[in-house]
N, C-alpha and C positions, 0 to 999 in steps of 0.2 A: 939194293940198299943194304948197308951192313947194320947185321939186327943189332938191337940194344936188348941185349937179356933184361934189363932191368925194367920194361915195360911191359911184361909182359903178365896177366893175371894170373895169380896163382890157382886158379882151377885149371888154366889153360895148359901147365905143367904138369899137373896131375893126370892129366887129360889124354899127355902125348902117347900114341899109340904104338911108339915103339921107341930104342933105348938110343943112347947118344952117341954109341957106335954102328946100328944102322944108318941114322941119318947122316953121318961121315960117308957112311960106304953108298947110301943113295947119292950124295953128290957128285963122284964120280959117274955114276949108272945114269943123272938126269942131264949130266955135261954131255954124255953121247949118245942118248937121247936125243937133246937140243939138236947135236951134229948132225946126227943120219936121217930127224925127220925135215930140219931144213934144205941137208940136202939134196934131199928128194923135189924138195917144193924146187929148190934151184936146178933138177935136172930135166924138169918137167915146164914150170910158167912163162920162163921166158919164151919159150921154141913153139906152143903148144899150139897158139892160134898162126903160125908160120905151118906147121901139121897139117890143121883142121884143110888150108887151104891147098896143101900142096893133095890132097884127098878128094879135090873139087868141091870142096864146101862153096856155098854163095857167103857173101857179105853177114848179110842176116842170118844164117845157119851159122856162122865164125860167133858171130855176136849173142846171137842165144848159148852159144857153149860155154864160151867164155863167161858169162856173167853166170854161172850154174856154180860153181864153188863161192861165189859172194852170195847169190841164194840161200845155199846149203848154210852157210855159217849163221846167215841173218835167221832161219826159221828153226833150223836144227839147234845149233849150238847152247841156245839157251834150257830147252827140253833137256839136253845129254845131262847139261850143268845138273841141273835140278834131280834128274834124277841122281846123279854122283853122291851131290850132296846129302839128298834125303835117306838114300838106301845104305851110304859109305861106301860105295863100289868106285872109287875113283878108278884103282888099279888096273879093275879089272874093265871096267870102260872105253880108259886108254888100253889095254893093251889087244882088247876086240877089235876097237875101229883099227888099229894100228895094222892086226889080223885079215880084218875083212876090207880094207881097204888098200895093201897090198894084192892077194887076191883078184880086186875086181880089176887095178890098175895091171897085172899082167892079163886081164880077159880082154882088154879097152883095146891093148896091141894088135888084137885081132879084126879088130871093127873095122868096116870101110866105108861099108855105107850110114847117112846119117840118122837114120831111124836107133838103130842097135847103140851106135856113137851116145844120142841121146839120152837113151835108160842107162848105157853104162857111167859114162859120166855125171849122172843126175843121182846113181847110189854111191859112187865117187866123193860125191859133195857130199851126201847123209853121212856116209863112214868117216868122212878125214873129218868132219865139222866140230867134235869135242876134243881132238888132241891137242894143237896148241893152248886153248886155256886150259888143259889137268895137267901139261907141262910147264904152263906159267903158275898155277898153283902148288904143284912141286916144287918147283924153282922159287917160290917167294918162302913155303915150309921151312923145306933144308935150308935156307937161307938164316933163318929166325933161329935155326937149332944148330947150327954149325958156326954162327956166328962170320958167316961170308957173306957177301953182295952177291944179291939178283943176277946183277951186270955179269958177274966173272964165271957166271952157271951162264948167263944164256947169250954168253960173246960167242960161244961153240957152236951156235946156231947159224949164228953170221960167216965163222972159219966153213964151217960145211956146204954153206949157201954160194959161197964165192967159189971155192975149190970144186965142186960139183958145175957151177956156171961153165968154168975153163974147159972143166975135166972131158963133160957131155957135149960141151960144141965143138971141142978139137977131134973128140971121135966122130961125130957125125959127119966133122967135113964142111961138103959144099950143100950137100941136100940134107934135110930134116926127115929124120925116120922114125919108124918104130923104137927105134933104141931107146927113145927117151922114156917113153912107155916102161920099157923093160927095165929100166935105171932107176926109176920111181918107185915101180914095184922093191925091187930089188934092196934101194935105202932104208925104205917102210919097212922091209925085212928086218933088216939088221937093225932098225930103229925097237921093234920090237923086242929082239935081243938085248938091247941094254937097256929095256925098262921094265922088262917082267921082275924083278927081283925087287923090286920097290915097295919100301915098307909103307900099309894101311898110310893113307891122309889123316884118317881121322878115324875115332872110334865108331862102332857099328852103336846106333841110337835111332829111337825110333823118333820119326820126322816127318810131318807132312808134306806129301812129294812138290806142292807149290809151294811150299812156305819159304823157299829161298830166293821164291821170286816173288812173295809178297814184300815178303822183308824189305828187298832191295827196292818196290815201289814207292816204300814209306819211307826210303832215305832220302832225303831231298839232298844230299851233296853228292850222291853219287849217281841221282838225276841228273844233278849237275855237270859231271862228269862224264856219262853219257852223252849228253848233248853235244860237250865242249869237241867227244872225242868224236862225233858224227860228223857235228861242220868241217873240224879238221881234216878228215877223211875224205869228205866229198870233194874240197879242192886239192888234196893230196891225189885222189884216184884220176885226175885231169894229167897231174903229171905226169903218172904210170901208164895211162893208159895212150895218151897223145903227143909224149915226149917224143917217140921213135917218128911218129909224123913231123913234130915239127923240126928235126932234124935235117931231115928228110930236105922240107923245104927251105931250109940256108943254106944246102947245098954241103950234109953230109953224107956220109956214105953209112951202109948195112956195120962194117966194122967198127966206125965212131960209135955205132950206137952199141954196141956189143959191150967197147970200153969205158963207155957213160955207167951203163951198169955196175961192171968192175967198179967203176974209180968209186959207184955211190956206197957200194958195198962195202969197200976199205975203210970208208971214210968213217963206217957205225963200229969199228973195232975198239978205236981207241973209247969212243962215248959210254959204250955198251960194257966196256971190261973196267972203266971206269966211274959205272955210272952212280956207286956208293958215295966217291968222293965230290962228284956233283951237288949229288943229294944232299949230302951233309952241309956243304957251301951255300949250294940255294937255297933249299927247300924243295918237295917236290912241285907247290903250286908256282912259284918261280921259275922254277924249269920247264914247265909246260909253256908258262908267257915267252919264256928266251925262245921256245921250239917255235911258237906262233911266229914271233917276229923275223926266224930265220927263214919262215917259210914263204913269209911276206916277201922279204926281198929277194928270194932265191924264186920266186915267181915271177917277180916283177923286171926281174934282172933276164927269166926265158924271153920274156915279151920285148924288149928292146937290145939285145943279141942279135945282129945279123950275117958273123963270121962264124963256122963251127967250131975256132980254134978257144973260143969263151968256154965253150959250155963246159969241160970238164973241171973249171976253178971253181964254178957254178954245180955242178955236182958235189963237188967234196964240201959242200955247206948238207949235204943229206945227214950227217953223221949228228948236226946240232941241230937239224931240223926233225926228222923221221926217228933219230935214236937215242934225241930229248925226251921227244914226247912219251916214245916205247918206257923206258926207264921210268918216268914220273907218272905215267897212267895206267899201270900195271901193281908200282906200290901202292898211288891211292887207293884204287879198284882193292889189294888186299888188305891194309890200315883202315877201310872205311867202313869193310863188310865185313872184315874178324873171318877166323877159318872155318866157320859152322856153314858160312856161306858164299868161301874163298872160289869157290868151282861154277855158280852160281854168276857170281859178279864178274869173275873172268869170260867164262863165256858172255854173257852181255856186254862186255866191252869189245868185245872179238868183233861179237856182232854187230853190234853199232858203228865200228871200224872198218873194218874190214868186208863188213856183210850190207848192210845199209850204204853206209859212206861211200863204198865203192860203187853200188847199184845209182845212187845218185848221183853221182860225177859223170860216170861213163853217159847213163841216159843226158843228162843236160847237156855235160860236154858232146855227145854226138847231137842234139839238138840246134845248139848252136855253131857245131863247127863248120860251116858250109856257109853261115853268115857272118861270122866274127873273126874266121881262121884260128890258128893254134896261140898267136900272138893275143887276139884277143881271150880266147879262154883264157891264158895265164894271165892277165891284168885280171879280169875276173877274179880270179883262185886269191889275186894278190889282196885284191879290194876285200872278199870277203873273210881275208886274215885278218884283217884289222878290225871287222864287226866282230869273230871270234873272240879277241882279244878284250873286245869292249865287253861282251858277254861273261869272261872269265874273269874282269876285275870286278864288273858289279856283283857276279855272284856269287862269286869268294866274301865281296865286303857282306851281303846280304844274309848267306847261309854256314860262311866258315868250313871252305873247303879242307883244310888239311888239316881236318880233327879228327880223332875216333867218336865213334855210335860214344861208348862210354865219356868219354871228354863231354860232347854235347849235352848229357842225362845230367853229369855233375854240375855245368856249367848254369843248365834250368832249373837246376833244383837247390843251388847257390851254394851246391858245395865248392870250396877250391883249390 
């Protein structure tokens, strides 16, 4: 979103912890940032459970691995937050996990059996689980104080996430290796490199270490918000996770699905580097509804597909679907929670996304796949867009999602 100086309180200026030519120079250093830890995620997620298996893992031993970074975000992420926020150690948070979780991921390369696999991937998840929200916190800061869009700070995430996809499966070839391991490690390196220099988030104030998470219990729009982004997630993680099956079963091959990725990835560039100009057209609660409705049909559309040559005009709807919602639930999460408890809010969105949402899709969706097929999950996924949707207008009419904390105060106390 591109900031409006003119909203912003004047204590909050007084406030800033560092001068108008760090947070210029942060925005370069949180732009590659975005790059090198995306593209880690991308040298590493998609191969990983292809790995686990080519390792002799069982079914269930793939499946507990796999679901241990959606763990880690959902239980970790909000702790890291809180404490970020409470102690002002943003920096130095991110640039620890950043630290120690390059580190474990080149120890992970070494693992074969799955006992060792386990602990190492299970501190894996603890270490990476506060980075993306203090770099969505970053990214929304320098945003407000450079007067640039979210979008055009974390489209560099997506360039990194694509180019790392290509980059790591063309060197691996025909078999999945260690490399990827090594590559993860390796991004996370350099990821650290361009974010050590990053000025304070916020001034050093004394703060009770749950209070960013009380706070945010008493907000009821960002309750709201939570919620909206958890259902969204749960039949979003049906996609990701059972896409490449059902592929599979129309009679694609290993490399269709390779390029489904690709095409979905493309597709969040323009949305993502764009995503200020959106915002200002819609609104952010409006673009959460347009992201619902594309997700709706871009499910409903998996479910009744029965040639592979559909499915990539059907992926390039990811960009208004997955990088709608990104752009408009990242600004609310920081317009609703203010920057005292921007680290705080972030990570609970992370987690309710990402960490929740995901843990739910997967389990239901394996639950029902064996009865319903992949066809029926996504009619599923598609139906429960449209409860989403119903959820999100009444509670916007109800609670006034796309207000500030301070809006709501003036609004009941009849100031206007």
């Amino acid at each position: 979103m591109n900031a409006e100086p003119d909203t912003k309180e004047p204590d909050e200026r007084a406030d800033d912890p560092a001068t108008p030519a760090q947070w210029l120079g942060a925005s370069r250093s949180i732009g590659a940032g975005y790059f090198w830890f995306f593209a880690a995620i991308g040298a590493l997620m998609p191969f990983i459970a292809l790995y686990y298996r080519e390792l002799g893992f069982s079914g269930v031993q793939v499946g507990v691995l796999t679901a241990l970074p959606s763990l880690g975000m959902a239980l970790f992420g909000p702790l890291w937050g809180a404490v970020s926020d409470s102690l002002a150690i943003h920096r130095w948070v991110l640039c620890g996990s950043l630290a120690l979780a390059g580190v474990i991921a080149f120890s992970t390369s070494q693992a074969t059996a799955f006992a060792p696999m386990l602990v190492l991937i299970g501190l894996l998840a603890f270490a990476s689980a506060p980075v993306a929200p203090l770099l969505d916190s970053y990214g929304m800061t320098i945003g407000e104080w450079t007067e640039r869009s979210y979008g055009s700070l974390r489209v560099w995430g997506s360039v990194g996430y694509m180019a790392s996809v290509l980059i790591v499966g063309r060197l691996m070839g025909d078999e999945v290796s260690s490399l990827l391991l090594f590559a993860h490690g390796a991004f996370l390196a350099l990821a650290l490199l361009s974010v050590r220099r990053l000025p304070p988030l916020a001034e050093r104030r004394a703060l009770p270490l749950l209070g960013g998470l009380r706070a945010i219990a008493e907000n009821r729009p960002i309750i709201l918000l939570l919620l909206v982004a958890y259902l969204i997630s749960s039949g979003a993680a049906v996609m990701n996770i059972y896409l490449g099956i059902h592929i599979e079963d129309i009679g694609g091959t290993p490399t269709l699905i390779g390029l489904a990725f690709a095409v979905s990835a493309a597709s969040e560039l323009p949305i993502i580097a764009f995503g200020g100009w959106f915002l200002r057209r819609l609104g952010a609660v409006r673009l959460v509804a347009l992201a619902i409705i594309v997700y709706s049909v871009r499910f409903a559309a998996f479910s009744l597909i029965s040639a592979p040559e559909w499915l990539l005009p059907i992926q390039a709807l990811h960009g208004l679907s997955y990088g709608a919602f990104l752009m408009a639930s990242v600004t609310l999460a920081h317009r609703l929670a203010g920057r005292e408890h921007a680290a705080t809010a972030q990570a609970l969105l992370t987690a309710m996304s990402f960490g929740f949402g995901s843990i739910t899709g997967s389990i239901v969706g394996g639950s029902l796949l064996d009865q319903i097929g992949t066809a029926g999950l996504f009619r599923g996924a598609a139906i429960l867009m449209i409860v989403v949707l119903g959820v999100l207008v009444a509670g916007n009419h109800l609670i006034g999602l796309d207000r500030r904390k301070s809006d709501r105060l003036d609004a009941g106390s009849g100031v206007a």
